[in-house]
mmCIF file of the N, C-alpha and C atoms, coordinates in Angstrom:
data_MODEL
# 
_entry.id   MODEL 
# 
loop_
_atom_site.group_PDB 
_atom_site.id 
_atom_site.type_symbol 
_atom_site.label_atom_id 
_atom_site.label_alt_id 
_atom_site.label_comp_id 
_atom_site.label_asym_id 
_atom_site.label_entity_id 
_atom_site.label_seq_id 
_atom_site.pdbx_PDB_ins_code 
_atom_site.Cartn_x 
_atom_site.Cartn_y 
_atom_site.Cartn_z 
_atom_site.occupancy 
_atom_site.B_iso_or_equiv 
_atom_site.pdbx_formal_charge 
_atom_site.auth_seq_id 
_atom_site.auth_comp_id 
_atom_site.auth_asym_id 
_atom_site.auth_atom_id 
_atom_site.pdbx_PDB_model_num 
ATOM 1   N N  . UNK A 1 1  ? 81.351  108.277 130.878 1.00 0.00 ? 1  UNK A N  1 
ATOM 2   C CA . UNK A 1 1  ? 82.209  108.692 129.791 1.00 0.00 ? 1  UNK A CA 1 
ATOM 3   C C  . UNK A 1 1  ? 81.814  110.109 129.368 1.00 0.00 ? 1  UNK A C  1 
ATOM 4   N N  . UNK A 1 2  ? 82.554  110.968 128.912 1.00 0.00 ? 2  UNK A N  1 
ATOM 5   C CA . UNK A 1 2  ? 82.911  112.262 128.818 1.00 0.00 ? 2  UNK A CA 1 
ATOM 6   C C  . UNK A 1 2  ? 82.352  112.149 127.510 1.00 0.00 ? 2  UNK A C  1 
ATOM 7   N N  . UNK A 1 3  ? 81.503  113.387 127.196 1.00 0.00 ? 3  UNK A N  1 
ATOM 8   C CA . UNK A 1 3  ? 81.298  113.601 125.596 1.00 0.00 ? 3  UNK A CA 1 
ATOM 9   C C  . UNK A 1 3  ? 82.683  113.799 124.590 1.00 0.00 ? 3  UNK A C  1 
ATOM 10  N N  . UNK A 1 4  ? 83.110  113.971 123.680 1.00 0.00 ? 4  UNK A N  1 
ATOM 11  C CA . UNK A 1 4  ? 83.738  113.740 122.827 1.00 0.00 ? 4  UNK A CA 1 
ATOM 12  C C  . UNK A 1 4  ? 85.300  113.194 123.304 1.00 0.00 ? 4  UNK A C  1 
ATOM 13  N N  . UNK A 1 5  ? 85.190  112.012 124.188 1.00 0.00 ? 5  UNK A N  1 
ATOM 14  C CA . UNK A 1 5  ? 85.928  111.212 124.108 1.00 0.00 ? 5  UNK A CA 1 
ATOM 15  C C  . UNK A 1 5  ? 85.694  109.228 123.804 1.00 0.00 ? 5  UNK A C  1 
ATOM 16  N N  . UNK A 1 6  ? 86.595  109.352 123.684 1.00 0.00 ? 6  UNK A N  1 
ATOM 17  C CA . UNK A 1 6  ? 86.451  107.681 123.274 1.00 0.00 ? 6  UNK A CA 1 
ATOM 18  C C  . UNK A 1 6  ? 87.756  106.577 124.083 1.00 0.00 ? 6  UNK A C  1 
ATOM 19  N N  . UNK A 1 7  ? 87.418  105.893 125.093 1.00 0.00 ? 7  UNK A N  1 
ATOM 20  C CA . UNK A 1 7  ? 88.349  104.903 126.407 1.00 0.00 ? 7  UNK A CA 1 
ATOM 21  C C  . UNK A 1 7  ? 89.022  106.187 126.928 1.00 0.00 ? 7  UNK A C  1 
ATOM 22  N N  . UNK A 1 8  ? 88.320  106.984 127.086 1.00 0.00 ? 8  UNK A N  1 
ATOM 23  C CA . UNK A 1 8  ? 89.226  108.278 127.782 1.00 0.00 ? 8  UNK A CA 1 
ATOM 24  C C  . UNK A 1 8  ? 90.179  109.491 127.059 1.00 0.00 ? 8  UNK A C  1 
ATOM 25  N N  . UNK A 1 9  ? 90.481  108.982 126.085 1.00 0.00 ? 9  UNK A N  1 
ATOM 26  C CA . UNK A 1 9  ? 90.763  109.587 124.934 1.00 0.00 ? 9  UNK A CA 1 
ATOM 27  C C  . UNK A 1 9  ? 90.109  110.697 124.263 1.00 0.00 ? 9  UNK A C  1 
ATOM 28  N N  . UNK A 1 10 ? 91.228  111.676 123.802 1.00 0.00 ? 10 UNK A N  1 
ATOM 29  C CA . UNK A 1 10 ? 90.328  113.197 122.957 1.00 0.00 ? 10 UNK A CA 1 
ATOM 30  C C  . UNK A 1 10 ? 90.758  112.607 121.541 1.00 0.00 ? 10 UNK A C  1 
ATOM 31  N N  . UNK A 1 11 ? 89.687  113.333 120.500 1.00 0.00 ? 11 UNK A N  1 
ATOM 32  C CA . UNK A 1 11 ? 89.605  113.351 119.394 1.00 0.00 ? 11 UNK A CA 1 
ATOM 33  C C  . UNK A 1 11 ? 90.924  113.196 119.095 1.00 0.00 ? 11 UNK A C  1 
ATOM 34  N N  . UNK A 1 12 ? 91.533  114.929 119.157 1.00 0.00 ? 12 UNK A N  1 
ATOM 35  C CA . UNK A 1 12 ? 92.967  115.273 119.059 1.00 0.00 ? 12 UNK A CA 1 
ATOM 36  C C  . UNK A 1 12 ? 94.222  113.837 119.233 1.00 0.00 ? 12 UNK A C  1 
ATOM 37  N N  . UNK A 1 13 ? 93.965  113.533 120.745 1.00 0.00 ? 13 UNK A N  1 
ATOM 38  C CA . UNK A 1 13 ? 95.361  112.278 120.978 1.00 0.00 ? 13 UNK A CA 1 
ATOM 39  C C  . UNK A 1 13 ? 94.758  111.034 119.871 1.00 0.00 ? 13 UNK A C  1 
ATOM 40  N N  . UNK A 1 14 ? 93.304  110.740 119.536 1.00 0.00 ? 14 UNK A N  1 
ATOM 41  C CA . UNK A 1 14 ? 93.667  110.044 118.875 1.00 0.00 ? 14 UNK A CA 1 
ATOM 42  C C  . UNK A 1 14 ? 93.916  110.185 117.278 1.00 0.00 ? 14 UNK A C  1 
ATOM 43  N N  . UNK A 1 15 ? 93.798  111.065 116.961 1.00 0.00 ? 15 UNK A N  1 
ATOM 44  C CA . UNK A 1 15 ? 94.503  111.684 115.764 1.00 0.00 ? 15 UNK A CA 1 
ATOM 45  C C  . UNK A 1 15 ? 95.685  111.977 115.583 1.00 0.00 ? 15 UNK A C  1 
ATOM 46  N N  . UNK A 1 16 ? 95.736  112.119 116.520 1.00 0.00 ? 16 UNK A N  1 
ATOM 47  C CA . UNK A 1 16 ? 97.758  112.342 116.161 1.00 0.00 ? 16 UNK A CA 1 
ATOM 48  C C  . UNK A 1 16 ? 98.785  111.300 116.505 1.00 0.00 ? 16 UNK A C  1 
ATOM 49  N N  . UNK A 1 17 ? 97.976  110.016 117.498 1.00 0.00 ? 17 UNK A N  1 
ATOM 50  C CA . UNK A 1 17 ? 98.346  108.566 117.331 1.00 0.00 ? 17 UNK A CA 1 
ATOM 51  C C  . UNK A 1 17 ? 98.312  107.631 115.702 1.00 0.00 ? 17 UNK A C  1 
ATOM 52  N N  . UNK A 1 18 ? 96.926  108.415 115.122 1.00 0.00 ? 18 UNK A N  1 
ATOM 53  C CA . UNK A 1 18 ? 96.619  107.564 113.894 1.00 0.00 ? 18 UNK A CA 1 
ATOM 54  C C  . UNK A 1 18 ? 97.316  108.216 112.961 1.00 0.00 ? 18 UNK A C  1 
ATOM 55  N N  . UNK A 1 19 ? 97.953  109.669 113.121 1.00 0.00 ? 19 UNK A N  1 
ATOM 56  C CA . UNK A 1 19 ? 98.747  110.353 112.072 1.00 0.00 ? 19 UNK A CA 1 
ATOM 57  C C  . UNK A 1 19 ? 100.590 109.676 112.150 1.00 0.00 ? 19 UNK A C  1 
ATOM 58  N N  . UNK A 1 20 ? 100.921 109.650 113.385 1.00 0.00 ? 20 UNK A N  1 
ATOM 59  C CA . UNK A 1 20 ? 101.971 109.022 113.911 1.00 0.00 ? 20 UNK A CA 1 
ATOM 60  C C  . UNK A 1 20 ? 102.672 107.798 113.400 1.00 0.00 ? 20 UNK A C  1 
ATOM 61  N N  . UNK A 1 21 ? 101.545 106.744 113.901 1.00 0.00 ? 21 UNK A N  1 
ATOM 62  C CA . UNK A 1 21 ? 101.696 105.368 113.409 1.00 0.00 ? 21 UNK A CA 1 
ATOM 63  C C  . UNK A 1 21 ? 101.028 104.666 112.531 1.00 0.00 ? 21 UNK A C  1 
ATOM 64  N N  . UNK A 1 22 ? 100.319 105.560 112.012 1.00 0.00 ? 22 UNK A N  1 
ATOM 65  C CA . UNK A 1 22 ? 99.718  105.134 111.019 1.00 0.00 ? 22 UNK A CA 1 
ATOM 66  C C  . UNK A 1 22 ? 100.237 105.385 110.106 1.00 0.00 ? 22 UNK A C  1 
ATOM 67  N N  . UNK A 1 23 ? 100.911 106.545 109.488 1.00 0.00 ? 23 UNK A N  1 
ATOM 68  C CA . UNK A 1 23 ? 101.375 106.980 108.437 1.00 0.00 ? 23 UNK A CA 1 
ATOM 69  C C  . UNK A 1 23 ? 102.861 106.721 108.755 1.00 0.00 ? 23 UNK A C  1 
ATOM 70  N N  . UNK A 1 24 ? 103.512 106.077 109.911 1.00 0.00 ? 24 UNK A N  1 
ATOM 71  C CA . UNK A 1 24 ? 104.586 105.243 109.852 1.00 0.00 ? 24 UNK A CA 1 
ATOM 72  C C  . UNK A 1 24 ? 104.005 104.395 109.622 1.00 0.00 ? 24 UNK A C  1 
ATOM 73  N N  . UNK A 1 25 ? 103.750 103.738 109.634 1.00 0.00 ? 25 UNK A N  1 
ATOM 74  C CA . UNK A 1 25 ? 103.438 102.047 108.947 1.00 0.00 ? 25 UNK A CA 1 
ATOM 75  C C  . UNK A 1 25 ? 102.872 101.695 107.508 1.00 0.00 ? 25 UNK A C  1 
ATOM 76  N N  . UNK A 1 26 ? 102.592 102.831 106.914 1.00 0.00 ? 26 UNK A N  1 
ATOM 77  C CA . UNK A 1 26 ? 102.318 103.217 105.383 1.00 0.00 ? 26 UNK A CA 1 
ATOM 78  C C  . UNK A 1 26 ? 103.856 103.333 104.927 1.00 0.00 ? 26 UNK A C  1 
ATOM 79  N N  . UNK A 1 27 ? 104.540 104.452 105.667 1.00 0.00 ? 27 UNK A N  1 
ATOM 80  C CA . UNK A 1 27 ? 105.804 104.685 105.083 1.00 0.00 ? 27 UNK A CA 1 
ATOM 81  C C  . UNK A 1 27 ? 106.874 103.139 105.418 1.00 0.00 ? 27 UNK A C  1 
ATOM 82  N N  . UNK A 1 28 ? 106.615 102.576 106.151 1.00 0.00 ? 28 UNK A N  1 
ATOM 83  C CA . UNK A 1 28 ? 107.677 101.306 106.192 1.00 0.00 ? 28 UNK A CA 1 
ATOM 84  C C  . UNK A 1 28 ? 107.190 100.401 104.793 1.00 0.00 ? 28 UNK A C  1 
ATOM 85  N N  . UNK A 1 29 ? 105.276 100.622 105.272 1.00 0.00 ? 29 UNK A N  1 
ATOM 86  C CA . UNK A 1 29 ? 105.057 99.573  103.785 1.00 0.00 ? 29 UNK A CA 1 
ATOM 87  C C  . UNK A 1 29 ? 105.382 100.189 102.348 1.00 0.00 ? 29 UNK A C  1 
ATOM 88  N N  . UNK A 1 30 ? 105.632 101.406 102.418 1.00 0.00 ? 30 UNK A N  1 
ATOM 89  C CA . UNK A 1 30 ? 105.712 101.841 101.181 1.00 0.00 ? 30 UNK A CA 1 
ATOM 90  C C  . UNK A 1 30 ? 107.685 101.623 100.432 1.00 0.00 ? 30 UNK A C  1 
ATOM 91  N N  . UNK A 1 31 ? 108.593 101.521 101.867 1.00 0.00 ? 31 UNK A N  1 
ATOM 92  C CA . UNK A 1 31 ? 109.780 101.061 101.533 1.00 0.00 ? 31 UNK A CA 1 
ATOM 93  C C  . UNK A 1 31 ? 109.362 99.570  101.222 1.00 0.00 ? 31 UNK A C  1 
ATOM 94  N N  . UNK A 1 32 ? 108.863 99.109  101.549 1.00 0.00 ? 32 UNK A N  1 
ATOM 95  C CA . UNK A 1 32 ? 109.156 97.843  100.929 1.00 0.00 ? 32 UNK A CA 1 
ATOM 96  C C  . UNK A 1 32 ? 108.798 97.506  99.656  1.00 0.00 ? 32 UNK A C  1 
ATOM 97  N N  . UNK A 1 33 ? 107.685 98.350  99.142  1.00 0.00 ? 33 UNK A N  1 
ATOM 98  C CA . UNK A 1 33 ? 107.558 97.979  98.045  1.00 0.00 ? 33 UNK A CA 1 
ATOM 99  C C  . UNK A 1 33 ? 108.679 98.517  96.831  1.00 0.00 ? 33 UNK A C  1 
ATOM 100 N N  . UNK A 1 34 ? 109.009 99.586  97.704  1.00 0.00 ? 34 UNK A N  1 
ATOM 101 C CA . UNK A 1 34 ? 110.328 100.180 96.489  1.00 0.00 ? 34 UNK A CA 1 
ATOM 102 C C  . UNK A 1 34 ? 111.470 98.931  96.355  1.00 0.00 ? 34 UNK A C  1 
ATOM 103 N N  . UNK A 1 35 ? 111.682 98.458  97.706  1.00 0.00 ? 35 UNK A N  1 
ATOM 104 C CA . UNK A 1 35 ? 112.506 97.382  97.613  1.00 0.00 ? 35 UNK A CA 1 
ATOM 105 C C  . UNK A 1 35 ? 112.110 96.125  96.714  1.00 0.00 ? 35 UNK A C  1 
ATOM 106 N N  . UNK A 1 36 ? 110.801 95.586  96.652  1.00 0.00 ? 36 UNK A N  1 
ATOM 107 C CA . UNK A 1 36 ? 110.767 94.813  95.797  1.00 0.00 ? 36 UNK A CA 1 
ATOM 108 C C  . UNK A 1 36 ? 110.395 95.088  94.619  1.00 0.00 ? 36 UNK A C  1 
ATOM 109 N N  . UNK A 1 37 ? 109.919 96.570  94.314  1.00 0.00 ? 37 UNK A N  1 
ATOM 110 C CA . UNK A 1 37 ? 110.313 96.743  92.686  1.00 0.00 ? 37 UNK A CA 1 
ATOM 111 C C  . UNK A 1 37 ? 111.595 96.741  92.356  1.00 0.00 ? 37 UNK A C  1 
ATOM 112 N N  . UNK A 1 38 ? 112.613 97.282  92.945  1.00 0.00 ? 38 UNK A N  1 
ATOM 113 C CA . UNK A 1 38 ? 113.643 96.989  92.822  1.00 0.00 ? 38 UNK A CA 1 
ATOM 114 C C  . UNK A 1 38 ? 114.746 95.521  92.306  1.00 0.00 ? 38 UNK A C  1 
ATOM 115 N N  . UNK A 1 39 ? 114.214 94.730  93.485  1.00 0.00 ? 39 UNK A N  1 
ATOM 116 C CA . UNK A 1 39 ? 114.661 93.447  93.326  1.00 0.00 ? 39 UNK A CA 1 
ATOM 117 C C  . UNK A 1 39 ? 113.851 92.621  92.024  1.00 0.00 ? 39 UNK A C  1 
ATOM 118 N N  . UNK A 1 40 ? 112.592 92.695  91.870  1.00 0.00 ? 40 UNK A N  1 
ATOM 119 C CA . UNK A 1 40 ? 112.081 92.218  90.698  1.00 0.00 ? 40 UNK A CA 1 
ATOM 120 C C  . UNK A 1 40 ? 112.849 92.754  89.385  1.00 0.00 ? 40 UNK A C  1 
ATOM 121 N N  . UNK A 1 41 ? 113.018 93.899  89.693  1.00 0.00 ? 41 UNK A N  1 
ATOM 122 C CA . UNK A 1 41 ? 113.627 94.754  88.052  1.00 0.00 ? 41 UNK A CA 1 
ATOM 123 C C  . UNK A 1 41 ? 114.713 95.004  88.196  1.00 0.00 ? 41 UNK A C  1 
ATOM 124 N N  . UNK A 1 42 ? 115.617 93.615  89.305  1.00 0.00 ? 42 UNK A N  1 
ATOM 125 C CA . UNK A 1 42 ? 116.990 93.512  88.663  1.00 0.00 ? 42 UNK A CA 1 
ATOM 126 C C  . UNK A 1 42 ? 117.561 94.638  89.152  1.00 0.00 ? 42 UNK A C  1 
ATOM 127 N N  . UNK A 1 43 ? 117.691 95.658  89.450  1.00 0.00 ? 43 UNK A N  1 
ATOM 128 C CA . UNK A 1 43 ? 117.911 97.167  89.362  1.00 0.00 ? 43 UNK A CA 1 
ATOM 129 C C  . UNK A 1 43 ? 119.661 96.921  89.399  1.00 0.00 ? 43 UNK A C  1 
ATOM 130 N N  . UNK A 1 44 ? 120.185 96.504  90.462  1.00 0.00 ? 44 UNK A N  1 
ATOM 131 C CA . UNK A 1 44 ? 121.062 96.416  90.549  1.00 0.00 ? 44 UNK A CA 1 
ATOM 132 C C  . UNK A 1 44 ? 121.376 97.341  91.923  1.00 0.00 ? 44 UNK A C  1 
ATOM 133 N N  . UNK A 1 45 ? 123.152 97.497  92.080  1.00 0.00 ? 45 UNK A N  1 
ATOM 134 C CA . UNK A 1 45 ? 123.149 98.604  93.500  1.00 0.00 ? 45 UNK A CA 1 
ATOM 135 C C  . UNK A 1 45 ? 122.324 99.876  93.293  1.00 0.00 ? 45 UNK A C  1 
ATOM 136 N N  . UNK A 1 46 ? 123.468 100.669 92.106  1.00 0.00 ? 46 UNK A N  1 
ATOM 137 C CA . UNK A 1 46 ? 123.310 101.829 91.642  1.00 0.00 ? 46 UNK A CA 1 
ATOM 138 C C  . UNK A 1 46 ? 121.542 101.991 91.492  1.00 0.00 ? 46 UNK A C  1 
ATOM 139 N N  . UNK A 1 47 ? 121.247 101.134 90.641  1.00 0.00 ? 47 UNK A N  1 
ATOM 140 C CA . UNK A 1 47 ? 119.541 101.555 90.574  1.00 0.00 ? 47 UNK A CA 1 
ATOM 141 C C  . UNK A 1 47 ? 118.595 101.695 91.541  1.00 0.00 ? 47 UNK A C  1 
ATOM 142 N N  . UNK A 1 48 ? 119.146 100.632 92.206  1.00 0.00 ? 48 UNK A N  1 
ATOM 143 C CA . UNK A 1 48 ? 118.020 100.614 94.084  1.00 0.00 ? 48 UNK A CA 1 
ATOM 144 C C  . UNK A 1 48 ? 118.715 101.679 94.534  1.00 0.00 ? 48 UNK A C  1 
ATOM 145 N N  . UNK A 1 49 ? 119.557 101.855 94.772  1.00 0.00 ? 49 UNK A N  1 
ATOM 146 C CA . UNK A 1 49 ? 120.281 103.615 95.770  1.00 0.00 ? 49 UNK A CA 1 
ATOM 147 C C  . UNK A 1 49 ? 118.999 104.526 95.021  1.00 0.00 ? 49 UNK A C  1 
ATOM 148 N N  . UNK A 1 50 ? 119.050 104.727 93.439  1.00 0.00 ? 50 UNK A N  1 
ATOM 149 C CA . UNK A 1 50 ? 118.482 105.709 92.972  1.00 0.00 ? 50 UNK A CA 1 
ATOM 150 C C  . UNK A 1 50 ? 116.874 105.724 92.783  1.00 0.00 ? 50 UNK A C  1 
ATOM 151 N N  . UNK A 1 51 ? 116.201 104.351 92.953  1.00 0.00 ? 51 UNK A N  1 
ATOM 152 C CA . UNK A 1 51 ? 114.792 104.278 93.228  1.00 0.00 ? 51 UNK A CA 1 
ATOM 153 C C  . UNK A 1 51 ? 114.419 104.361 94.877  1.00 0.00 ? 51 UNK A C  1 
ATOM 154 N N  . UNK A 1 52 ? 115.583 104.269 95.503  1.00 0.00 ? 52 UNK A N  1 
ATOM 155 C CA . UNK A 1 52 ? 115.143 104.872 96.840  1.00 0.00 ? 52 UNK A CA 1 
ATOM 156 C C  . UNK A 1 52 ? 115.366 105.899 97.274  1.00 0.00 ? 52 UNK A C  1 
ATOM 157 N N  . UNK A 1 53 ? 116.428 106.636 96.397  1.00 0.00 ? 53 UNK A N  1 
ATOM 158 C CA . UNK A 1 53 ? 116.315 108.303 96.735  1.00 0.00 ? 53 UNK A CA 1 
ATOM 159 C C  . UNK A 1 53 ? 115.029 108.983 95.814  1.00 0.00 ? 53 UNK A C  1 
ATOM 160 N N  . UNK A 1 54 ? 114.805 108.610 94.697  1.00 0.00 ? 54 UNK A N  1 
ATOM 161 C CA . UNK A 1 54 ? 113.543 109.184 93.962  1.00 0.00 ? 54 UNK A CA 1 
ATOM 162 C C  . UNK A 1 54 ? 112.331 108.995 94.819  1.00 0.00 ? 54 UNK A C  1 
ATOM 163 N N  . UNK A 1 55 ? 112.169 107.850 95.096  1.00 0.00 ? 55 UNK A N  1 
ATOM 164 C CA . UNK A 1 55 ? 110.701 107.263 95.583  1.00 0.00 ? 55 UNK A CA 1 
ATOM 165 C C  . UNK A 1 55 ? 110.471 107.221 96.827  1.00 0.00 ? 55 UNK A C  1 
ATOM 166 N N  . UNK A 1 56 ? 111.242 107.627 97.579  1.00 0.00 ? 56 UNK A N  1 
ATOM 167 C CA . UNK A 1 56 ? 111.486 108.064 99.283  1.00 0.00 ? 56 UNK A CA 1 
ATOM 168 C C  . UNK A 1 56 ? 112.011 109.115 99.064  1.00 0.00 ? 56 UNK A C  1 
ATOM 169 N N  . UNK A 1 57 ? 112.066 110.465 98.517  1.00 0.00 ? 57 UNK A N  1 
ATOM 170 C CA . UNK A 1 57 ? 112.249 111.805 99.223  1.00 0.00 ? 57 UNK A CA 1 
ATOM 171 C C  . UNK A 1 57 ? 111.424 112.746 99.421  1.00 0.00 ? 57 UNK A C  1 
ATOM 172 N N  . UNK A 1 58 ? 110.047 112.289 99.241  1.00 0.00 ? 58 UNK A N  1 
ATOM 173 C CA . UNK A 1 58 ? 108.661 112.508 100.208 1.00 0.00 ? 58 UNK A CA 1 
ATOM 174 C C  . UNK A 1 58 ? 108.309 112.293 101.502 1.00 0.00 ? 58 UNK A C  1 
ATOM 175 N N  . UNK A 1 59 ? 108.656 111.206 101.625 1.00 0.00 ? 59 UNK A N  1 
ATOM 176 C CA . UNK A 1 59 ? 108.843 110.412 103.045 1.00 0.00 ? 59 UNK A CA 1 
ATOM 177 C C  . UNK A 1 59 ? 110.089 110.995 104.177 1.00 0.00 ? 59 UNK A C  1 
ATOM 178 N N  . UNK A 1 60 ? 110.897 111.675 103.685 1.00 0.00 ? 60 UNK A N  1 
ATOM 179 C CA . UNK A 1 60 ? 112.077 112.207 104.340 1.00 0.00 ? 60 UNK A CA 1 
ATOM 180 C C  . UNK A 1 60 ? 111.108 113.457 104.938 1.00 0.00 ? 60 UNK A C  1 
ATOM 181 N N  . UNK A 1 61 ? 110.558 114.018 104.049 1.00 0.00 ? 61 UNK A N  1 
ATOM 182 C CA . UNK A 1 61 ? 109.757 115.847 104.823 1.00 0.00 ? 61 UNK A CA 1 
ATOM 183 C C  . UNK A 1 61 ? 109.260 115.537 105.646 1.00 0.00 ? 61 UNK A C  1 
ATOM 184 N N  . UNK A 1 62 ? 108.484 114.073 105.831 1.00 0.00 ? 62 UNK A N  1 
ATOM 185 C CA . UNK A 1 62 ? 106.952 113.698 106.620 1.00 0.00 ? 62 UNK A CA 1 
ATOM 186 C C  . UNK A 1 62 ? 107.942 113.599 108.166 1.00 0.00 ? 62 UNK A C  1 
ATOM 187 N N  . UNK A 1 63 ? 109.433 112.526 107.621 1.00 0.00 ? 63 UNK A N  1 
ATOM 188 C CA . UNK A 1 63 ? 109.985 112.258 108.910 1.00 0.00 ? 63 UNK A CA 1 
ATOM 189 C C  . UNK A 1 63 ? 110.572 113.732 109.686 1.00 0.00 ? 63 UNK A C  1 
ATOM 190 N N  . UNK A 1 64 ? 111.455 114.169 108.747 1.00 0.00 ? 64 UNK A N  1 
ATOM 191 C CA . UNK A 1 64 ? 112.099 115.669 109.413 1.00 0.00 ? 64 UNK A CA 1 
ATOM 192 C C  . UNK A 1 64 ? 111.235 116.735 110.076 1.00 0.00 ? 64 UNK A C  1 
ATOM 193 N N  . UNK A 1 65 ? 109.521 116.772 109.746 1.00 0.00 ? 65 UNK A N  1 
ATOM 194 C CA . UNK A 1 65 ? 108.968 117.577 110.393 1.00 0.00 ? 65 UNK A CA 1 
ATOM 195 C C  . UNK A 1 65 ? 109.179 116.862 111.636 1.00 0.00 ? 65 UNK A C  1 
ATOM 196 N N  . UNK A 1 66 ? 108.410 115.628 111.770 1.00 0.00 ? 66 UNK A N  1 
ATOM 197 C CA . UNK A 1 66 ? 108.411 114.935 113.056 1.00 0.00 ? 66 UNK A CA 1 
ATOM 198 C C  . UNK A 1 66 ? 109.263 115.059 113.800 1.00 0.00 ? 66 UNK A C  1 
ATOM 199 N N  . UNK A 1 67 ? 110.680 115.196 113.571 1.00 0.00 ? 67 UNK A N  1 
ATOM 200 C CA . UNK A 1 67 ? 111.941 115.141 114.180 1.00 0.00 ? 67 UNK A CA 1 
ATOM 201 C C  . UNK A 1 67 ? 111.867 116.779 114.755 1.00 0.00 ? 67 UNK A C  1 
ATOM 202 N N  . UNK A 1 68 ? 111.233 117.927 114.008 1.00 0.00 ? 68 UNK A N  1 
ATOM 203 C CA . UNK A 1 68 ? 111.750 119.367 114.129 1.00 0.00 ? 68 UNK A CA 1 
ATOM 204 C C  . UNK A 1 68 ? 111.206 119.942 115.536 1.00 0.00 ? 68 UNK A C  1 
ATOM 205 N N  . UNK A 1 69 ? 109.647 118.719 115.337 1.00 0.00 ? 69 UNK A N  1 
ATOM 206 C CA . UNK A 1 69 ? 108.539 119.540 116.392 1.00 0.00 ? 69 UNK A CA 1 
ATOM 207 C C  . UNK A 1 69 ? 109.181 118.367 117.529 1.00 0.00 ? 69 UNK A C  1 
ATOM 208 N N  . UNK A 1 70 ? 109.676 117.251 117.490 1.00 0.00 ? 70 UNK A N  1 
ATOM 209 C CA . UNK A 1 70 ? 110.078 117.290 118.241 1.00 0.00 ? 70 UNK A CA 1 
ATOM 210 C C  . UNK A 1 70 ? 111.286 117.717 119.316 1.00 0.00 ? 70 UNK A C  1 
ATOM 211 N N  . UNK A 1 71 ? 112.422 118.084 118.568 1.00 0.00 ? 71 UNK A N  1 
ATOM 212 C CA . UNK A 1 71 ? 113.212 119.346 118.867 1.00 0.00 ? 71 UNK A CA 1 
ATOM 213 C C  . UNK A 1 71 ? 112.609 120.268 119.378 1.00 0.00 ? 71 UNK A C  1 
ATOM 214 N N  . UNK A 1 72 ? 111.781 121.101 118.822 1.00 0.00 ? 72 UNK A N  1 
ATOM 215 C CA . UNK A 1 72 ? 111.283 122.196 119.207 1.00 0.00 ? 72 UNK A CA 1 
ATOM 216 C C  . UNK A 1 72 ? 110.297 122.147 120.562 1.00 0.00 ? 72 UNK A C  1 
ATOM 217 N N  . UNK A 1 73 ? 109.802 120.795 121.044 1.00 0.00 ? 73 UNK A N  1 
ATOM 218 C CA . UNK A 1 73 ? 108.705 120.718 121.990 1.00 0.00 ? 73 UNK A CA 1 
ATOM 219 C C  . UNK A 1 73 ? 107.736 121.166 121.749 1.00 0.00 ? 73 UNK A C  1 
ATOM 220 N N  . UNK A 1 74 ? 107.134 120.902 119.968 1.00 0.00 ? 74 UNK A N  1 
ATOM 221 C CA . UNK A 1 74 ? 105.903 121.372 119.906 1.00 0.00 ? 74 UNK A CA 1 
ATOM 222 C C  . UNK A 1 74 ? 105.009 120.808 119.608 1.00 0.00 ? 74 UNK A C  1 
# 
């Protein structure tokens, strides 16, 4: 085994696996919880549309970079 790798793996690939899917799987868990504050507090349509545009339009930058560099091939 190669110094600064790990099952063959560089630092780098596995950092940007754990940035990837890791912080997708934060952001899926983090819709859900908007969804069930939502549903607990009743919200209704109008209110869930508007606690998921407030409380997910952080999560939109994280996705659109992802989407840009991948466009871009970078």
């Amino acid at each position: 085994m190669q110094p600064g790798t790990l099952w063959g793996y560089t630092e780098a690939q596995i950092a940007q696996f754990g940035l990837t899917f890791g912080v997708g799987a934060f952001i899926l868990y983090m819709l859900f919880i908007v969804f069930n504050l939502a549903r607990e507090s009743k919200a209704g349509r109008f209110g869930t549309f508007v606690l998921f545009m407030v409380l997910s339009f952080g999560m939109l930058g994280f996705l659109a970079k992802n989407l840009i560099q991948w466009l871009l091939g970078m």
